[in-house]
DRENVOLO-253208 format. One record per residue (C-alpha): x, y, z. Coordinates in pm, whole numbers, plus 50000, padded with zeros to 5 digits. Example, Ala and Ser with C-alpha at 12.3 -4.5 7.8 and 13.67 -1.06 7.14 Angstrom:
512304955050780513674989450714
***
This chain:
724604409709397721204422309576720034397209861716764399009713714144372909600714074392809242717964399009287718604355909342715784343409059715234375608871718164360408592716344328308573712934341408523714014365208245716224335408122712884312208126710614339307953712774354607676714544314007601711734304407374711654333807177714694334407104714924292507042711894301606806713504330906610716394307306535714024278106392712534305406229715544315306050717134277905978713724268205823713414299705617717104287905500716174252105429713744268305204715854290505030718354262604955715174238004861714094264304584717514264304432718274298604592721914304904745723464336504893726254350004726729504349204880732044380104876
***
């Protein structure tokens, strides 16, 4: 591991930036879901 300020808290700060995206892609899928499901649409299962 580099003995570096970027090498110690460069994993958190990418972990703190990219986090919320991806928290907000997920919502963004469920509630698209919820939808689907409301509207009587269901995925077909193989």
């Amino acid at each position: 591991m580099a003995d570096t300020a970027m090498g110690r808290f460069g994993a958190l700060l990418w972990m703190l930036f990219v986090t919320p995206f991806i928290l907000g892609g997920l919502y963004l899928i469920r509630s698209d879901r919820r939808e689907q499901i409301a509207d009587g649409w269901t995925q077909r299962r193989f």
